[in-house]
N, C-alpha and C positions, 0 to 999 in steps of 0.2 A: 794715496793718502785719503785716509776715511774723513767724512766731515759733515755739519749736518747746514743747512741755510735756513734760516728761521727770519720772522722780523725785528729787525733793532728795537729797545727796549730802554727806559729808564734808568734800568741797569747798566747799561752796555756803554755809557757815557764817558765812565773813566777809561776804558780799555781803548775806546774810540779815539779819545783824546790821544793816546800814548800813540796810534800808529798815524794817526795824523801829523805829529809832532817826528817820528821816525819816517815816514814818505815826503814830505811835503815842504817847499821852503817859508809857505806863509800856511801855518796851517788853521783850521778854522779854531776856532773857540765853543766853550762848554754851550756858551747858551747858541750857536749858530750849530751846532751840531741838534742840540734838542729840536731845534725851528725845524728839523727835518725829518724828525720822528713821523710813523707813518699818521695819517690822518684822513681828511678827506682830500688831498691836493698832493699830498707826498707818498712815497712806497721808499723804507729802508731795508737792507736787507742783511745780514750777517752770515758770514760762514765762522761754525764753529768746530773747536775738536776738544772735548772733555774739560768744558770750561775756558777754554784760552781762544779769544776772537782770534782768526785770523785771515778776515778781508772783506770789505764791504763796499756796496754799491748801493747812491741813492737817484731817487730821481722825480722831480715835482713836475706834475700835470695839471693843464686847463684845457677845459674843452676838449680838444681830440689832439690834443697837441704832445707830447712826453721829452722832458729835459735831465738828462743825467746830470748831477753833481760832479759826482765824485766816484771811481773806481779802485779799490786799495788791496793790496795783497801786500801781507806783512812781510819785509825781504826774504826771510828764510821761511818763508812758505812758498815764495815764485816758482811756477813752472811745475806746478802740481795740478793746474786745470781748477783751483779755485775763483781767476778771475771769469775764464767760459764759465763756470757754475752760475755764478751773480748774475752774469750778465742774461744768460740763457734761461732764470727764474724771474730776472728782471722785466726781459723782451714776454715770457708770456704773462704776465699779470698787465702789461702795455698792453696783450691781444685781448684777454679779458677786460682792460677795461675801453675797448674800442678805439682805443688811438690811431689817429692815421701814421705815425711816426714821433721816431724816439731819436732824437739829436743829443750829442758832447763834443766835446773841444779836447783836443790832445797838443799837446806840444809839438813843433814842426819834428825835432831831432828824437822823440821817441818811440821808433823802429818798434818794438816787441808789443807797444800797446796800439799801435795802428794795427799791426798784422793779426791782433787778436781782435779786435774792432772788425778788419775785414773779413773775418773769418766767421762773425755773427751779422753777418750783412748790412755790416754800417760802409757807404761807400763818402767819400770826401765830397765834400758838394761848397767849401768857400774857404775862409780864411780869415782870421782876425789879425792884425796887425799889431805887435808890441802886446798883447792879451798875458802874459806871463810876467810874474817882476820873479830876481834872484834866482835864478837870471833871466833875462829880459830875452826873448821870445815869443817868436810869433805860434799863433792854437790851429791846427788843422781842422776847421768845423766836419765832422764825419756825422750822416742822417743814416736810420735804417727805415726804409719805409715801407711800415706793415701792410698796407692794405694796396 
């Protein structure tokens, strides 16, 4: 599958909305999705094909420190290598911008997105406890540490 990853955009707000609302049991809202526009502390990022989003990764930095958000791939785009895309445009704008590491939080029970985490060298390093509602679950804290 062809696709291009560019930076999220002003534009990209309502289409963000819709697969947020399509992944997600509590999904974020228009203005908490803008709050993550890139800037000086945040990097958004989108994979697109001919117009139509499909999947995105954000992530807000301080200091040398980098926090993913959010990882999304639209269901019927899964398993096309768009989430490694993000993530792997994601981790090097992390090495540029000197981060010692990029940390997220995955759901205990979701298999497909640990094994793609592990596969960009995020290794499990804690645990949050109840960190998920609808349904209530516990977040696998997974760090990849650049340096």
């Amino acid at each position: 599958m062809e696709f291009i990853i560019r930076d999220a955009s002003l534009e990209d707000i309502p289409a963000l909305e819709k697969l947020e609302q399509l992944c997600f049991s509590v999904p974020w809202t228009k203005e908490q999705l803008i709050g993550q526009l890139p800037d000086g502390t945040h990097r958004f990022l989108v994979a697109e094909r001919g117009g139509e989003l499909l999947g995105y990764v954000g992530m807000m930095f301080v200091l040398d420190e980098g926090y993913i958000s959010n990882v999304v791939t639209a269901p019927p785009a899964r398993r096309n290598g768009i989430g490694r895309a993000l993530i792997s445009a994601l981790l090097k704008q992390a090495e540029e911008l000197a981060l010692s590491f990029v940390t997220l939080e995955v759901r205990r029970s979701n298999e497909p997105a640990k094994a793609l985490y592990a596969q960009q060298g995020f290794i499990p390093v804690g645990e949050r406890r109840d960190y998920y509602q609808r349904p209530k679950e516990d977040a696998i804290l997974m760090t990849n540490f650049l340096k």
